[in-house]
mmCIF file of the N, C-alpha and C atoms, coordinates in Angstrom:
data_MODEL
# 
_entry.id   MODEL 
# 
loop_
_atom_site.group_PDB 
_atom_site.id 
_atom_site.type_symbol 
_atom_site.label_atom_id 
_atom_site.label_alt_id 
_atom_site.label_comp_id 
_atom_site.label_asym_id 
_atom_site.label_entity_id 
_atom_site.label_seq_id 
_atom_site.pdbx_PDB_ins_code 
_atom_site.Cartn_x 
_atom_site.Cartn_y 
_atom_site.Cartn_z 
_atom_site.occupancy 
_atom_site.B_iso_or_equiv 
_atom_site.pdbx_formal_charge 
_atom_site.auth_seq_id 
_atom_site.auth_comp_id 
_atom_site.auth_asym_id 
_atom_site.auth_atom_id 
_atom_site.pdbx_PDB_model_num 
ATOM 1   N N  . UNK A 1 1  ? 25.843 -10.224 -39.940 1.00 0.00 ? 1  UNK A N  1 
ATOM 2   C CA . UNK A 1 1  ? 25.748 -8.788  -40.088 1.00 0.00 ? 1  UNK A CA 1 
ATOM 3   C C  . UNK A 1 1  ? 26.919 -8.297  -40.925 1.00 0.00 ? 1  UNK A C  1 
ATOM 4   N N  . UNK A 1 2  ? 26.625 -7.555  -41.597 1.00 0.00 ? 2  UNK A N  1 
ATOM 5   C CA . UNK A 1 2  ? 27.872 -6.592  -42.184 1.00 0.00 ? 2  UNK A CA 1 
ATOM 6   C C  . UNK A 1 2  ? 28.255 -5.596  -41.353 1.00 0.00 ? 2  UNK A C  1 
ATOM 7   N N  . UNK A 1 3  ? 29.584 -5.152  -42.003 1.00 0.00 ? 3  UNK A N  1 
ATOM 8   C CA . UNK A 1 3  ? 30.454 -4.814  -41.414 1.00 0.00 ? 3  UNK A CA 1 
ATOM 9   C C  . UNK A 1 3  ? 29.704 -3.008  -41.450 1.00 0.00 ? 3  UNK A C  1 
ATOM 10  N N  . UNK A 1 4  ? 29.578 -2.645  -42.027 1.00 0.00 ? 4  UNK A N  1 
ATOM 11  C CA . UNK A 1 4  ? 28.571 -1.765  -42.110 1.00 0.00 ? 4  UNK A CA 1 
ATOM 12  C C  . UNK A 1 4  ? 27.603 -1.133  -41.372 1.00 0.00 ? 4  UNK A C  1 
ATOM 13  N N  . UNK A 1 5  ? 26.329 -2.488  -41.019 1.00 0.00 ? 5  UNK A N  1 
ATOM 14  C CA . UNK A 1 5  ? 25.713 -2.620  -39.739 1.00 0.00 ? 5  UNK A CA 1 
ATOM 15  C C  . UNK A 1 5  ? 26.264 -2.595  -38.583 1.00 0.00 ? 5  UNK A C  1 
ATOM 16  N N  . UNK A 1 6  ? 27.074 -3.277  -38.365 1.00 0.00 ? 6  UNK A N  1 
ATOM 17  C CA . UNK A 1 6  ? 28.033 -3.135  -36.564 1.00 0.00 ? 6  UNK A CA 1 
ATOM 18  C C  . UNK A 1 6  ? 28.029 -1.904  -36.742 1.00 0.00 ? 6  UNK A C  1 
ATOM 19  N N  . UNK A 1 7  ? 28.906 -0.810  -37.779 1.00 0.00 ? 7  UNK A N  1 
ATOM 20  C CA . UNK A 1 7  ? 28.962 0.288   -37.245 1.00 0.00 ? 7  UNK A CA 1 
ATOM 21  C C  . UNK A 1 7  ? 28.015 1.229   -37.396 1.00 0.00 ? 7  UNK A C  1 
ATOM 22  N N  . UNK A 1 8  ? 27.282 0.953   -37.656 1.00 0.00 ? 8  UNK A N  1 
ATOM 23  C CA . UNK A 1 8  ? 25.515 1.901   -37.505 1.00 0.00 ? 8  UNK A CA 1 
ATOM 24  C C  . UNK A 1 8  ? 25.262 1.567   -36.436 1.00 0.00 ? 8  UNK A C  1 
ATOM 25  N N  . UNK A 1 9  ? 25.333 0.569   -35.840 1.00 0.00 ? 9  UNK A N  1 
ATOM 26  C CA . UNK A 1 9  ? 24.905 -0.023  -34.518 1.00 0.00 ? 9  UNK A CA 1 
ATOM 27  C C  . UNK A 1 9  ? 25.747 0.192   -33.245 1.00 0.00 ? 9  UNK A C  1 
ATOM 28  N N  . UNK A 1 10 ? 26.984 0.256   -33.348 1.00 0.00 ? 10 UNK A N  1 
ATOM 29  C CA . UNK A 1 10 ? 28.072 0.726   -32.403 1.00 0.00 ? 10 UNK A CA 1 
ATOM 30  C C  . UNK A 1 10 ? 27.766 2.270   -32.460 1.00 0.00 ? 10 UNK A C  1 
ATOM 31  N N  . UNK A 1 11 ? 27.415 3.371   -34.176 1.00 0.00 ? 11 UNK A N  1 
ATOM 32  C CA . UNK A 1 11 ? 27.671 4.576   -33.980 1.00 0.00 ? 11 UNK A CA 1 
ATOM 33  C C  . UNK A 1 11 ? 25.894 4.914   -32.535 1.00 0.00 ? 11 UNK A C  1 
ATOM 34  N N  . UNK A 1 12 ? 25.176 4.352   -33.302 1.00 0.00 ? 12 UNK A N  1 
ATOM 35  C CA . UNK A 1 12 ? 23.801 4.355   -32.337 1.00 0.00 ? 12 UNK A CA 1 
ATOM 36  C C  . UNK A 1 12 ? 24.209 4.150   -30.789 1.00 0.00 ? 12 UNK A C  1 
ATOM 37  N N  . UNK A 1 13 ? 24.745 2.897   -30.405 1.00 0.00 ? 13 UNK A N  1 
ATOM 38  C CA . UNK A 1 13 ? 24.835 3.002   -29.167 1.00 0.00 ? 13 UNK A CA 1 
ATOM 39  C C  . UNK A 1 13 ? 25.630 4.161   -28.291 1.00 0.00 ? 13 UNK A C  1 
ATOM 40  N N  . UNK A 1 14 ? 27.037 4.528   -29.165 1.00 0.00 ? 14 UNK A N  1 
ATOM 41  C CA . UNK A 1 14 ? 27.417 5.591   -28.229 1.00 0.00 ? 14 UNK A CA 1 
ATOM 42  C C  . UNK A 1 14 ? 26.776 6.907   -28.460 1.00 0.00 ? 14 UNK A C  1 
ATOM 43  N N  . UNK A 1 15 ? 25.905 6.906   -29.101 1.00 0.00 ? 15 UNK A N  1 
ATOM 44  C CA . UNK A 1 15 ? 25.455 8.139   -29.144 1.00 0.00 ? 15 UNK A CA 1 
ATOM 45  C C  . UNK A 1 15 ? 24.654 8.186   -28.016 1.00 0.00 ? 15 UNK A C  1 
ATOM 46  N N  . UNK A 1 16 ? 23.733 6.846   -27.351 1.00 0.00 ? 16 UNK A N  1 
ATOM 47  C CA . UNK A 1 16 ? 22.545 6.977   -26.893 1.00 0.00 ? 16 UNK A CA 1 
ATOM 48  C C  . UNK A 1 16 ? 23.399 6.649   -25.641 1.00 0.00 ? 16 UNK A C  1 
ATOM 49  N N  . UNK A 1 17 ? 24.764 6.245   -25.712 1.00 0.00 ? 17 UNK A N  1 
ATOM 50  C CA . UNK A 1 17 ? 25.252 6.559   -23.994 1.00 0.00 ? 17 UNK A CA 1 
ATOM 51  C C  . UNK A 1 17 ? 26.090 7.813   -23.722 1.00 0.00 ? 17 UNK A C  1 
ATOM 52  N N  . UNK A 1 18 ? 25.779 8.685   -24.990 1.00 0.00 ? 18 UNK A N  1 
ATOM 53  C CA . UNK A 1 18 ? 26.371 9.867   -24.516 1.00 0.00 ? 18 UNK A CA 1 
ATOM 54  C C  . UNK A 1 18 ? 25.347 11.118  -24.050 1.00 0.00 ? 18 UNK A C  1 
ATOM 55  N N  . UNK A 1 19 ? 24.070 10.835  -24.693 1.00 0.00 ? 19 UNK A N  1 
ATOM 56  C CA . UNK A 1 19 ? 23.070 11.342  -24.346 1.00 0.00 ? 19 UNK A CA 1 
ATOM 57  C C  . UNK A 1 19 ? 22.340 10.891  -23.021 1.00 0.00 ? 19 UNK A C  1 
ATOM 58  N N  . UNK A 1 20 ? 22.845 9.906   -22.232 1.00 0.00 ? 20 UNK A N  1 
ATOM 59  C CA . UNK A 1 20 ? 22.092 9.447   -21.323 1.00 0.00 ? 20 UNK A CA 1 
ATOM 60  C C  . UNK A 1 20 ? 23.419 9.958   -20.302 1.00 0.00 ? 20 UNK A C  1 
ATOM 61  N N  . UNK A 1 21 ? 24.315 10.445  -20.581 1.00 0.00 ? 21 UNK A N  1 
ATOM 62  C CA . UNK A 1 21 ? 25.439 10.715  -19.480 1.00 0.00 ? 21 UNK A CA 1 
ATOM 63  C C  . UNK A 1 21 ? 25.263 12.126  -19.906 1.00 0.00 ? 21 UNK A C  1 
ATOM 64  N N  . UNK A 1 22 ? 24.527 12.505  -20.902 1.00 0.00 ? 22 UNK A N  1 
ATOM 65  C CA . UNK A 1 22 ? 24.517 14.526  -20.239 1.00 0.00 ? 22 UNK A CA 1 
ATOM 66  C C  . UNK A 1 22 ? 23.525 14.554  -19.746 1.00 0.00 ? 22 UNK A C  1 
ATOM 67  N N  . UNK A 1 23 ? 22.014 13.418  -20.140 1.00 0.00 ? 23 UNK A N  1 
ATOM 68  C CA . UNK A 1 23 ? 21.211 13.839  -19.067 1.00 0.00 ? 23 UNK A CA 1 
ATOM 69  C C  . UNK A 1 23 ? 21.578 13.811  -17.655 1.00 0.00 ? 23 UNK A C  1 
ATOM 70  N N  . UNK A 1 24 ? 22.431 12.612  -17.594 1.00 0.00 ? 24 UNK A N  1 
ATOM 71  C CA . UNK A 1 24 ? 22.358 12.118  -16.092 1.00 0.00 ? 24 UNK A CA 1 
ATOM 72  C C  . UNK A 1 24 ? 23.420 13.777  -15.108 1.00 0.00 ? 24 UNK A C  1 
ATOM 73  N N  . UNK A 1 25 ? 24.088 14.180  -15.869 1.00 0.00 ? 25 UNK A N  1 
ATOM 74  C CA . UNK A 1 25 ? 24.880 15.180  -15.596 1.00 0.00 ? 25 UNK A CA 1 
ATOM 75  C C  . UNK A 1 25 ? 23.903 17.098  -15.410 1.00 0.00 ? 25 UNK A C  1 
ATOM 76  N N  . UNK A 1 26 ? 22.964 16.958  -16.558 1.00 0.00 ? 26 UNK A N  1 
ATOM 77  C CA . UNK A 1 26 ? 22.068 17.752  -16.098 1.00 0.00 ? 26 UNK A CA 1 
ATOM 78  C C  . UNK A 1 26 ? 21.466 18.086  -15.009 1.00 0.00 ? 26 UNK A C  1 
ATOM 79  N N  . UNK A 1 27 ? 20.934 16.767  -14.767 1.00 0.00 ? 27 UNK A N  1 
ATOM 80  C CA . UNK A 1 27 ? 20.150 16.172  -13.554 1.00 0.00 ? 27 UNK A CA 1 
ATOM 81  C C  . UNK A 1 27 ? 21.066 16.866  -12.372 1.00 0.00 ? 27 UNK A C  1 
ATOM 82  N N  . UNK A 1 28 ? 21.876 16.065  -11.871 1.00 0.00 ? 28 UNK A N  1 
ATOM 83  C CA . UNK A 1 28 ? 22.945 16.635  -11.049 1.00 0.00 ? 28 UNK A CA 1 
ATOM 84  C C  . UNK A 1 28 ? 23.094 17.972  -11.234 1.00 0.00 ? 28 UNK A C  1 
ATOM 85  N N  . UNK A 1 29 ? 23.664 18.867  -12.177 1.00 0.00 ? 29 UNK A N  1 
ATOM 86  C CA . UNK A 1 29 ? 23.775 20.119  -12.417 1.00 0.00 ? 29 UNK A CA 1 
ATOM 87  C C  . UNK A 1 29 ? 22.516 20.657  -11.063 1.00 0.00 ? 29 UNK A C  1 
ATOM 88  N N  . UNK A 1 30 ? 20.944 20.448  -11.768 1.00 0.00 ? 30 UNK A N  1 
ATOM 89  C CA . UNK A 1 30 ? 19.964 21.043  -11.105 1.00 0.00 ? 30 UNK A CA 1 
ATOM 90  C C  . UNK A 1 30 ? 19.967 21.066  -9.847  1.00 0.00 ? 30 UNK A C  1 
ATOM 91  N N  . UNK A 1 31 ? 20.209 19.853  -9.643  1.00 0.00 ? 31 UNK A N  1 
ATOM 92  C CA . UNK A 1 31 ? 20.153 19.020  -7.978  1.00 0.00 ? 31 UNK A CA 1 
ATOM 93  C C  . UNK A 1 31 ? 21.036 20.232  -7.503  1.00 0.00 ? 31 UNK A C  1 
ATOM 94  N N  . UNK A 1 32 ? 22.191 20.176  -7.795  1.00 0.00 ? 32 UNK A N  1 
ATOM 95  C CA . UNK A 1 32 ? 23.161 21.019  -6.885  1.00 0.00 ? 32 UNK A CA 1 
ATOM 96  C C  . UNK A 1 32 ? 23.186 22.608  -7.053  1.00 0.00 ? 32 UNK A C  1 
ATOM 97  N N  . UNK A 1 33 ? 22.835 23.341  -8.013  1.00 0.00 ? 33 UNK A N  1 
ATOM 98  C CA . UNK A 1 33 ? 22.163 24.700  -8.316  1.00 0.00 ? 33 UNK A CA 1 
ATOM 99  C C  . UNK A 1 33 ? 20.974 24.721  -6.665  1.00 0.00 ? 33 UNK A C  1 
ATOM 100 N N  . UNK A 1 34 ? 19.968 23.852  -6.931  1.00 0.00 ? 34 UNK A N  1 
ATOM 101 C CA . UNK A 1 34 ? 19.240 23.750  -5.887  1.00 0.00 ? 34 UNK A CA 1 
ATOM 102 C C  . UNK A 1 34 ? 19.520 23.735  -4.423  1.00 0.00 ? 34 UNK A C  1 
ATOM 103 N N  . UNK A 1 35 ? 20.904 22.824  -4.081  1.00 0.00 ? 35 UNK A N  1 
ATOM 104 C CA . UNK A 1 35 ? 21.457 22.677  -3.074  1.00 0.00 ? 35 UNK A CA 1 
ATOM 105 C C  . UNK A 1 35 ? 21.827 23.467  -2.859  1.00 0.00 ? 35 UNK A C  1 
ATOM 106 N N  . UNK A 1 36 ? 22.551 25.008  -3.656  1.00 0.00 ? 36 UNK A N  1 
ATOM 107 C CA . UNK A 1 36 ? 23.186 25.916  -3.663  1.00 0.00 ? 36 UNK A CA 1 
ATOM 108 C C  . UNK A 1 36 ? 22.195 27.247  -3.284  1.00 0.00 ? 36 UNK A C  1 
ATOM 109 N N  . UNK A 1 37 ? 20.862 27.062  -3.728  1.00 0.00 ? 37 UNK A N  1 
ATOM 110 C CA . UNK A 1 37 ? 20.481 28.236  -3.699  1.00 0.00 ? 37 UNK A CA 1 
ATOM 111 C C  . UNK A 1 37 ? 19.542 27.959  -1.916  1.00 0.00 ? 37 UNK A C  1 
ATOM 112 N N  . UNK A 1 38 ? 19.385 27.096  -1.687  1.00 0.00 ? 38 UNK A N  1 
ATOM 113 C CA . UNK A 1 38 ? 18.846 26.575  -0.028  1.00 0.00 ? 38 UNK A CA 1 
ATOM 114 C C  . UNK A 1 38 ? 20.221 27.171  0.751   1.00 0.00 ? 38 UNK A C  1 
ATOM 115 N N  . UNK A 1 39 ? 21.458 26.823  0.157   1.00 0.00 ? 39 UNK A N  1 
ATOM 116 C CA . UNK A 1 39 ? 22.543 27.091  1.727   1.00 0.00 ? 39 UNK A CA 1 
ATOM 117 C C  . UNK A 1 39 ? 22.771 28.484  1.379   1.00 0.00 ? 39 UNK A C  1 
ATOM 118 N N  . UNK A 1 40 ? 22.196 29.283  0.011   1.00 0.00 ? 40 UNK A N  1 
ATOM 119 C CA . UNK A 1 40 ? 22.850 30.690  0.558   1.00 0.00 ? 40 UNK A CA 1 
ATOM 120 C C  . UNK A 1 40 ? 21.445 31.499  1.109   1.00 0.00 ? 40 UNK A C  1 
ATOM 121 N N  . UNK A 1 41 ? 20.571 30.732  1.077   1.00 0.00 ? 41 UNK A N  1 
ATOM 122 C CA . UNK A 1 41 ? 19.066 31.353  2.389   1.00 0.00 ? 41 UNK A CA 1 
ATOM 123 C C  . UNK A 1 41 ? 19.350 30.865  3.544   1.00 0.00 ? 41 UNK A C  1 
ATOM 124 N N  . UNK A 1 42 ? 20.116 30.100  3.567   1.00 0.00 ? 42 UNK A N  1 
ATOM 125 C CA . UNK A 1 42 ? 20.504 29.628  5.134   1.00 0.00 ? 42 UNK A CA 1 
ATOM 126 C C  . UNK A 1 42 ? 21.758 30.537  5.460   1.00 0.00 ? 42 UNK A C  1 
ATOM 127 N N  . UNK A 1 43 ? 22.583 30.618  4.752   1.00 0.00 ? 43 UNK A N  1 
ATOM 128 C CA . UNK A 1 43 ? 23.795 31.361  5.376   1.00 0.00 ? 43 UNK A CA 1 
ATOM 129 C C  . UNK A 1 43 ? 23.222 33.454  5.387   1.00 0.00 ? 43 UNK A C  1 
ATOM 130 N N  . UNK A 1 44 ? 22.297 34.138  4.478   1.00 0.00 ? 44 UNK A N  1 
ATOM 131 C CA . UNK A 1 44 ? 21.595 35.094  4.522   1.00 0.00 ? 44 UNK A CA 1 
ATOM 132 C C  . UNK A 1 44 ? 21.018 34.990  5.717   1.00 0.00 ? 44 UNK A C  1 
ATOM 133 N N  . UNK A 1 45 ? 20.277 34.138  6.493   1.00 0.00 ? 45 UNK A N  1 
ATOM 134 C CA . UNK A 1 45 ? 19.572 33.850  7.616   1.00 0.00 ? 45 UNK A CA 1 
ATOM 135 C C  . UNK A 1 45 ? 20.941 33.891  8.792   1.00 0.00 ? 45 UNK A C  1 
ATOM 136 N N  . UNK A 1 46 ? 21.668 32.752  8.857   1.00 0.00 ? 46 UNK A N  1 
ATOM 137 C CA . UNK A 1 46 ? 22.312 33.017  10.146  1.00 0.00 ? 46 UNK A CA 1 
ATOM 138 C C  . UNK A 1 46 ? 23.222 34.553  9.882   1.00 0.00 ? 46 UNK A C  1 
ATOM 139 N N  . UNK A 1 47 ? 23.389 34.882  9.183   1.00 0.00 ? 47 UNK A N  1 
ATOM 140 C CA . UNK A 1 47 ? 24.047 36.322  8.980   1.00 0.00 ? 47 UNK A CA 1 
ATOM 141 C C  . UNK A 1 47 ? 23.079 37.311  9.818   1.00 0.00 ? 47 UNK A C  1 
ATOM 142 N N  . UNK A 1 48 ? 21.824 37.188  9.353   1.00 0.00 ? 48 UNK A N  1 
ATOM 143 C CA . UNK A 1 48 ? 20.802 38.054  9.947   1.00 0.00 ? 48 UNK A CA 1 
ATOM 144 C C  . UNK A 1 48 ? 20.751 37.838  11.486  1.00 0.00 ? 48 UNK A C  1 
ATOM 145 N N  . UNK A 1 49 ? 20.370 36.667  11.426  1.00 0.00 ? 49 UNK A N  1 
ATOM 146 C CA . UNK A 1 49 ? 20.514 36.215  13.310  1.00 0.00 ? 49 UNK A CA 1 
ATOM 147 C C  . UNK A 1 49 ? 21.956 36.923  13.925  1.00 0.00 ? 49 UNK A C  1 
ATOM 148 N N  . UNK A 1 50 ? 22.662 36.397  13.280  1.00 0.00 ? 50 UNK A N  1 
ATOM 149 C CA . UNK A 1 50 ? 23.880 36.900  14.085  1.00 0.00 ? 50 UNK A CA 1 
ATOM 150 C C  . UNK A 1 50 ? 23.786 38.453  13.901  1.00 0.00 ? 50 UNK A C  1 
ATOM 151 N N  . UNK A 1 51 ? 23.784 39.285  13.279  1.00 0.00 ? 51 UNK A N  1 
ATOM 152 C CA . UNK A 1 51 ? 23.730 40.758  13.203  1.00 0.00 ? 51 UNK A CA 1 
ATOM 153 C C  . UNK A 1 51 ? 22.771 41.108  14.929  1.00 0.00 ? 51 UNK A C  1 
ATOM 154 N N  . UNK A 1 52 ? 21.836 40.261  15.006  1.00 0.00 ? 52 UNK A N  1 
ATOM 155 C CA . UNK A 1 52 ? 20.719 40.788  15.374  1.00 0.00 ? 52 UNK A CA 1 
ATOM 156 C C  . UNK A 1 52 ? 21.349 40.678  17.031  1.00 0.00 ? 52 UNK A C  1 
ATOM 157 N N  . UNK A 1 53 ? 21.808 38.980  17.190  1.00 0.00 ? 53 UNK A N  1 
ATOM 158 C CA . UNK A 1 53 ? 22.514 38.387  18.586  1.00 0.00 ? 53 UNK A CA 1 
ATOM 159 C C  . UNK A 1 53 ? 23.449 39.924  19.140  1.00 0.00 ? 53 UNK A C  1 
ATOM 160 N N  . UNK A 1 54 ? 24.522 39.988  18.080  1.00 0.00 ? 54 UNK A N  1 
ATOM 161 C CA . UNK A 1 54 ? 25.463 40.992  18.151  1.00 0.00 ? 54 UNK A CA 1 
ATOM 162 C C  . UNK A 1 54 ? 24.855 42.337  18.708  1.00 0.00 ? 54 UNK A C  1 
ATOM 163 N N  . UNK A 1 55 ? 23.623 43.114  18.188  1.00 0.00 ? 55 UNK A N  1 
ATOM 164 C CA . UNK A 1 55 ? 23.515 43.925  19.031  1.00 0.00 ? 55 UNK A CA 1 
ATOM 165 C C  . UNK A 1 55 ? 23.021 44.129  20.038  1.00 0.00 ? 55 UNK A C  1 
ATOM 166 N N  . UNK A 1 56 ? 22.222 42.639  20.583  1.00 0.00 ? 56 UNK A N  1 
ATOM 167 C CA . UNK A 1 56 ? 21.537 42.495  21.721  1.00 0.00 ? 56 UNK A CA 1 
ATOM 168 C C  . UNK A 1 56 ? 22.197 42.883  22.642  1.00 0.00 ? 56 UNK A C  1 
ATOM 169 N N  . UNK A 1 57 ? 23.743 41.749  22.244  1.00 0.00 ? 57 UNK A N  1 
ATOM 170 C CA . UNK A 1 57 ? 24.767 41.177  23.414  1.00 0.00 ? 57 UNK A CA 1 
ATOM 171 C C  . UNK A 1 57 ? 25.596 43.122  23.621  1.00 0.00 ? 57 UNK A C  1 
ATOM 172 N N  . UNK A 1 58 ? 25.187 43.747  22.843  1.00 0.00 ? 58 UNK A N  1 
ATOM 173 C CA . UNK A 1 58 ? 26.614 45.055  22.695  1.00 0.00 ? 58 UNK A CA 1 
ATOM 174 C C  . UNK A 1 58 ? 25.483 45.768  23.577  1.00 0.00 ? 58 UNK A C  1 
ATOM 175 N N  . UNK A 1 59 ? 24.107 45.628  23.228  1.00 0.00 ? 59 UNK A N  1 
ATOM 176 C CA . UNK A 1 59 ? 23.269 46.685  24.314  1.00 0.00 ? 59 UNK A CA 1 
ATOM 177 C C  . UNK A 1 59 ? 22.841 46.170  25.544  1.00 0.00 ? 59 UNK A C  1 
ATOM 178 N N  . UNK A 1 60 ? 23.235 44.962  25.813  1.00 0.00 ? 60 UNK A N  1 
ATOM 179 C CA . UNK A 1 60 ? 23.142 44.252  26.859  1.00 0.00 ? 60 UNK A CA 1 
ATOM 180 C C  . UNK A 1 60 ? 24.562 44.626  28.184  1.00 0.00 ? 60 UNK A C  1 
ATOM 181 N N  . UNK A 1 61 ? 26.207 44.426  26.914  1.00 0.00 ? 61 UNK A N  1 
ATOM 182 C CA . UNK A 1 61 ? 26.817 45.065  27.584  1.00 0.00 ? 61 UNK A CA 1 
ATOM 183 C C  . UNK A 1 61 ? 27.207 46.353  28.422  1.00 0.00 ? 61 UNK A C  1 
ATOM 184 N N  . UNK A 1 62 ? 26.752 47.239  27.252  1.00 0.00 ? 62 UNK A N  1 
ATOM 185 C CA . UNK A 1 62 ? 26.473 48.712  27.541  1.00 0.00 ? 62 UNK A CA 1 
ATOM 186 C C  . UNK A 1 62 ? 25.947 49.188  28.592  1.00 0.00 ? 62 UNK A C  1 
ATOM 187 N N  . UNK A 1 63 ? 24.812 48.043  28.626  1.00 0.00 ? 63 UNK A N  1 
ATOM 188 C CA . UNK A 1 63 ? 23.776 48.644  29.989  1.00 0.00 ? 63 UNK A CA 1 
ATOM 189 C C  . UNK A 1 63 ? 24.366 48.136  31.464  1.00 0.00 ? 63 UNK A C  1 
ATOM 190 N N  . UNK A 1 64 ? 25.127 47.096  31.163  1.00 0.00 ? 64 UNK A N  1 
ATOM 191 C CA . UNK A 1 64 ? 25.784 46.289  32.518  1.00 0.00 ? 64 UNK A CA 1 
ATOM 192 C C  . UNK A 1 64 ? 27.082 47.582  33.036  1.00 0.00 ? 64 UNK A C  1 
ATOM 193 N N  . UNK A 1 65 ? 27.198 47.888  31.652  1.00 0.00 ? 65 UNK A N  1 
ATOM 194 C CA . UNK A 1 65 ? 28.878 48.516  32.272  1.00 0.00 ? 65 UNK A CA 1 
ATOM 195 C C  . UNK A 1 65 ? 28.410 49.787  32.669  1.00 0.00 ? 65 UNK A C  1 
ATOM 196 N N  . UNK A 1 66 ? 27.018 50.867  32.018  1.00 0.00 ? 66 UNK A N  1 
ATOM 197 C CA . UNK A 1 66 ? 26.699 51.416  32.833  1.00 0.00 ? 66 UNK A CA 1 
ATOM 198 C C  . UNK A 1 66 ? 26.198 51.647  34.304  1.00 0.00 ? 66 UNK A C  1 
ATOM 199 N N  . UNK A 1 67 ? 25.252 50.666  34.204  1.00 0.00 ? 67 UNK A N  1 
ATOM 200 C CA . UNK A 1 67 ? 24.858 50.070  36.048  1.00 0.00 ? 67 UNK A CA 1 
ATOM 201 C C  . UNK A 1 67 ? 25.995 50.034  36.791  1.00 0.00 ? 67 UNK A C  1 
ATOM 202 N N  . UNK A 1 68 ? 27.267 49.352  36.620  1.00 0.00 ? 68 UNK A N  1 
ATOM 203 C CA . UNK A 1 68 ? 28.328 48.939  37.095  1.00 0.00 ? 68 UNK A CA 1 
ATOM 204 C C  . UNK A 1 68 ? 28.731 50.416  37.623  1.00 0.00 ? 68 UNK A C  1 
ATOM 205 N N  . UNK A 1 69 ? 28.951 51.463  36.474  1.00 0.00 ? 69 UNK A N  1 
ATOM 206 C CA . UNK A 1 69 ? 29.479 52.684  36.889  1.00 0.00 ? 69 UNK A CA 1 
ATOM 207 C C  . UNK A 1 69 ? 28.586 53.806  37.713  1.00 0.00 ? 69 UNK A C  1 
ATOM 208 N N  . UNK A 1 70 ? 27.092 53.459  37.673  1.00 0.00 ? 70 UNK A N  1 
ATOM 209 C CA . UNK A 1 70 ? 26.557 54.379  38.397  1.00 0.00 ? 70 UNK A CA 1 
ATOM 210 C C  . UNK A 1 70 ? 26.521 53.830  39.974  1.00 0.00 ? 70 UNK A C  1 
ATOM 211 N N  . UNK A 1 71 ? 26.734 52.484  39.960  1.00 0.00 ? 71 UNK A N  1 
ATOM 212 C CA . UNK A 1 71 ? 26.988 51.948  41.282  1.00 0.00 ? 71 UNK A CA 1 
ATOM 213 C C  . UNK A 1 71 ? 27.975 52.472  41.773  1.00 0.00 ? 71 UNK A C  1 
ATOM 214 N N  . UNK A 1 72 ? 29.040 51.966  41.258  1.00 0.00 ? 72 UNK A N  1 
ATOM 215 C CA . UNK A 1 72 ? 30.569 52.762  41.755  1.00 0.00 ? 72 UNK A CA 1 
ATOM 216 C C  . UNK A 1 72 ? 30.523 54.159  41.910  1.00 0.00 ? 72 UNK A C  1 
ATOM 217 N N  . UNK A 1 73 ? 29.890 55.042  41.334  1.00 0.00 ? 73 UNK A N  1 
ATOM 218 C CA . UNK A 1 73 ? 29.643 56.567  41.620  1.00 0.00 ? 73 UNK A CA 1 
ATOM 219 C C  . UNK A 1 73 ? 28.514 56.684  43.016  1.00 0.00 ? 73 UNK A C  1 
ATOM 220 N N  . UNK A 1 74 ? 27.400 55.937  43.029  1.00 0.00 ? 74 UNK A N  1 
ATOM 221 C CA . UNK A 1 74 ? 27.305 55.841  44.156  1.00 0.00 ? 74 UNK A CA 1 
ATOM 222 C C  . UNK A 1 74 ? 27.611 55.425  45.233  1.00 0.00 ? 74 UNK A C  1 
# 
């Protein structure tokens, strides 16, 4: 081979392993965009739950500490 050829052939190969390391990096990119957009419907969700727990437990208290006081008044 000439010297020539090697480097047509060396410039070819890193090209085609630089293109196969942004796909492979794309790939990933998506994957984790994806991973990202699942945990912020999960963290929107327990936010909601918890809002919801929170006022159960506050009208749950409310009503205990009232009972409590109409007892004591009676």
């Amino acid at each position: 081979m000439t010297m020539a050829r090697m480097k047509l052939v060396l410039g070819v190969v890193v090209i085609a392993a630089a293109a196969a390391l942004i796909f492979v990096q794309y790939q990933t990119q998506q994957k984790l965009r994806t991973e990202n957009d699942s945990l912020r419907q999960q963290i929107a969700a327990l936010k909601s739950d918890n809002q919801d727990t929170s006022a159960t437990n506050s009208t749950a208290d409310s009503s205990a500490d009232f009972n409590e006081l109409l007892r004591h008044r009676g």
